[in-house]
C-alpha positions as CSV (number, residue, x, y, z in Angstrom):
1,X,-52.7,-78.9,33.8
2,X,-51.5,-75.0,33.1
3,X,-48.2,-76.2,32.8
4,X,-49.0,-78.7,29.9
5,X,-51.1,-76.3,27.9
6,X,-48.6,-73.7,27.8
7,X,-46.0,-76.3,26.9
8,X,-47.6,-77.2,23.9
9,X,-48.8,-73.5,23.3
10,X,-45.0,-72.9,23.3
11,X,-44.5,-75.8,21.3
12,X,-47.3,-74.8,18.4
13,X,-45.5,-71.0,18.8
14,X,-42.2,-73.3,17.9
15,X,-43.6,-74.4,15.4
16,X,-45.0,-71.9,13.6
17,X,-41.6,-69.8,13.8
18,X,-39.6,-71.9,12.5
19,X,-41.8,-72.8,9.7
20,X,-42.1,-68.6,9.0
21,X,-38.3,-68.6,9.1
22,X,-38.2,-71.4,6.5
23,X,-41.0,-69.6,4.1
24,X,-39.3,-66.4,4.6
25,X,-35.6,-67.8,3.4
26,X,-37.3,-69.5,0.6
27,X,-38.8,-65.8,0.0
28,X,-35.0,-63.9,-0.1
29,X,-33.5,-66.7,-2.4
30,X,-36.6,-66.3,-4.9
31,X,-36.0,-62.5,-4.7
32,X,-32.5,-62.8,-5.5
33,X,-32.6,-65.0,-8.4
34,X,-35.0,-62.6,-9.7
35,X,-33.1,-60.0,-9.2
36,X,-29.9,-61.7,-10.5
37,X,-31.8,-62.9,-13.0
38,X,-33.1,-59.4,-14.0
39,X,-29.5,-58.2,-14.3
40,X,-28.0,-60.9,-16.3
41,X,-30.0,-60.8,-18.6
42,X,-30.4,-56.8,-18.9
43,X,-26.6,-57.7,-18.7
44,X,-26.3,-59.5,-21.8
45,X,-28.8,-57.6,-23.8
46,X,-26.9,-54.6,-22.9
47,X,-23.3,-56.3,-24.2
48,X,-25.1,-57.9,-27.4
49,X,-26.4,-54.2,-28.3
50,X,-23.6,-52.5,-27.5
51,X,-21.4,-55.5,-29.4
52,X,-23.3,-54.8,-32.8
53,X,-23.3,-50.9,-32.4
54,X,-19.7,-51.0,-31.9
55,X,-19.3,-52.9,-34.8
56,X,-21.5,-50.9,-36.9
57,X,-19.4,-47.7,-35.5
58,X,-16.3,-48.8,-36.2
59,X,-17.2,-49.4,-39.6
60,X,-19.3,-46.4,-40.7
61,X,-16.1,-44.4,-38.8
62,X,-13.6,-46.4,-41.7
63,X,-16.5,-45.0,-44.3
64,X,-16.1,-41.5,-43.1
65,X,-12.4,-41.6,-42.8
66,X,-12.2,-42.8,-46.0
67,X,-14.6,-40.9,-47.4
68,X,-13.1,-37.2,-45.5
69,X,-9.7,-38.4,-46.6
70,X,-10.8,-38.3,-50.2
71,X,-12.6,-34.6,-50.1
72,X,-9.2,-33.8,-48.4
73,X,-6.3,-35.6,-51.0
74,X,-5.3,-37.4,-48.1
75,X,-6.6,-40.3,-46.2
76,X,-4.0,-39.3,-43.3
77,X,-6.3,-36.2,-42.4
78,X,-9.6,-37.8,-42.6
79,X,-8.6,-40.6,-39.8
80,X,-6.8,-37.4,-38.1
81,X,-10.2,-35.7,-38.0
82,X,-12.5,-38.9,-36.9
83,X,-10.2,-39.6,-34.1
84,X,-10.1,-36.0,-33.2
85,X,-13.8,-36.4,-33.0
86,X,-13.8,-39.4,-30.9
87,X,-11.3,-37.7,-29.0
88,X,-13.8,-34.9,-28.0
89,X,-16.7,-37.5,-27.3
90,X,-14.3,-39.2,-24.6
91,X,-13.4,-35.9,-23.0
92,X,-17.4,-35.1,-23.4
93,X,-18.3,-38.8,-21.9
94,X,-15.3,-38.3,-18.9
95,X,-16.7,-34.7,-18.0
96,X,-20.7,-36.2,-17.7
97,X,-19.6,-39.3,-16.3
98,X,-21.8,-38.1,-12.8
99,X,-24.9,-37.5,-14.3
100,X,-24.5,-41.3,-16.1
101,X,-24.6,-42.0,-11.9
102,X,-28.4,-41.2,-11.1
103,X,-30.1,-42.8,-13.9
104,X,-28.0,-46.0,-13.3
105,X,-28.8,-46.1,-9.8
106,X,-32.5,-45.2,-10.6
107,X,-33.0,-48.0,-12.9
108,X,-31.5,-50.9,-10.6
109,X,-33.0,-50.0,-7.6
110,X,-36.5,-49.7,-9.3
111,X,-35.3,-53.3,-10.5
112,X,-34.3,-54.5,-7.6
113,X,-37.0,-53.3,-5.0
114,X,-39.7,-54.3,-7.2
């Protein structure tokens, strides 16, 4: 009589394993679509943003060109001296590059063990 009540003890234990295993994988693959979800779409906002300001940059940079080439009689020097300027941001970008790191890493892992 022992023998058949820990038999079906071990079967109920069975049981209820396997259906924790089941909830807990249903669990991890709702955390990683949220996740991925989270970062596609902070993905694309981030390209659509970035798409416009570019835009917007590259055509207030033809303004000033434009516009330094006049003061100067010469449109040559005015693009000269905006992509001397852009020049010195890309050094100033290549230089800070680590400290771009921390905030980065902050922001996704505060994403992704929320």
């Amino acid at each position: 009589m022992a023998f058949e009540e820990m038999k079906k003890d071990l079967m109920e234990a069975n049981a209820d394993v396997r259906s924790y295993l089941e909830n807990s994988e249903e669990y991890i693959r709702l955390k990683i679509f949220k996740v991925l979800m989270g970062l596609i779409t902070s993905g694309a906002q981030i390209m659509l943003v970035g798409a416009v300001a570019l835009l917007a940059l590259f055509i207030l940079s033809f303004a000033a060109s434009f516009a330094i080439g006049e003061a100067l009689g010469s449109n040559y020097y005015g693009f000269l001296i905006i992509g001397g300027v852009y020049l010195v941001i890309a050094f100033l970008c290549y230089v800070l590059r680590d400290r771009l790191n921390g905030p980065l890493l902050r922001k996704f892992s505060k994403q992704y063990f929320d």
